[in-house]
Phi, psi and omega in degrees: 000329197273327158333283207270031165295310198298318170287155173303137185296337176289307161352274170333282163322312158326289192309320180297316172291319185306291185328323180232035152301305176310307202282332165306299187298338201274349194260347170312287213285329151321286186309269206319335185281335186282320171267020188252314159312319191245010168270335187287316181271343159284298196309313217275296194310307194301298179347302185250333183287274214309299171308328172281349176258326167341292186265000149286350184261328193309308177311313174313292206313321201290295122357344153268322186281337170303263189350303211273343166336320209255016178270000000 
């Protein structure tokens, strides 16, 4: 404690923005890998979900239009 008494309030004032640049960059880096994981998990849900109730409704259409050939 007696360390940082001893420095200039400009010091100071440096270190404290260096602090909390750093803590910015690190909540940065946190979001991006977090929205790089969930760009990942969007790709996956269309993939197996969205496409597949796709061509499950395509088959309904189809499947209806068969019923009425056959009415």
């Amino acid at each position: 404690m007696q360390r940082l008494n001893s420095l200039k309030v400009g010091t100071k004032l440096i270190g404290g923005f260096l602090m909390v640049a750093v803590v910015a960059a690190v909540i940065r880096l946190l979001g991006l890998r977090s929205v790089a994981e969930l760009s990942h998990l969007l790709t996956t849900m269309y993939r197996r979900d969205i496409i597949g109730l796709q061509l499950a409704s395509s088959a309904n259409l189809e499947l209806m239009a068969a019923e009425r050939v056959t009415l």
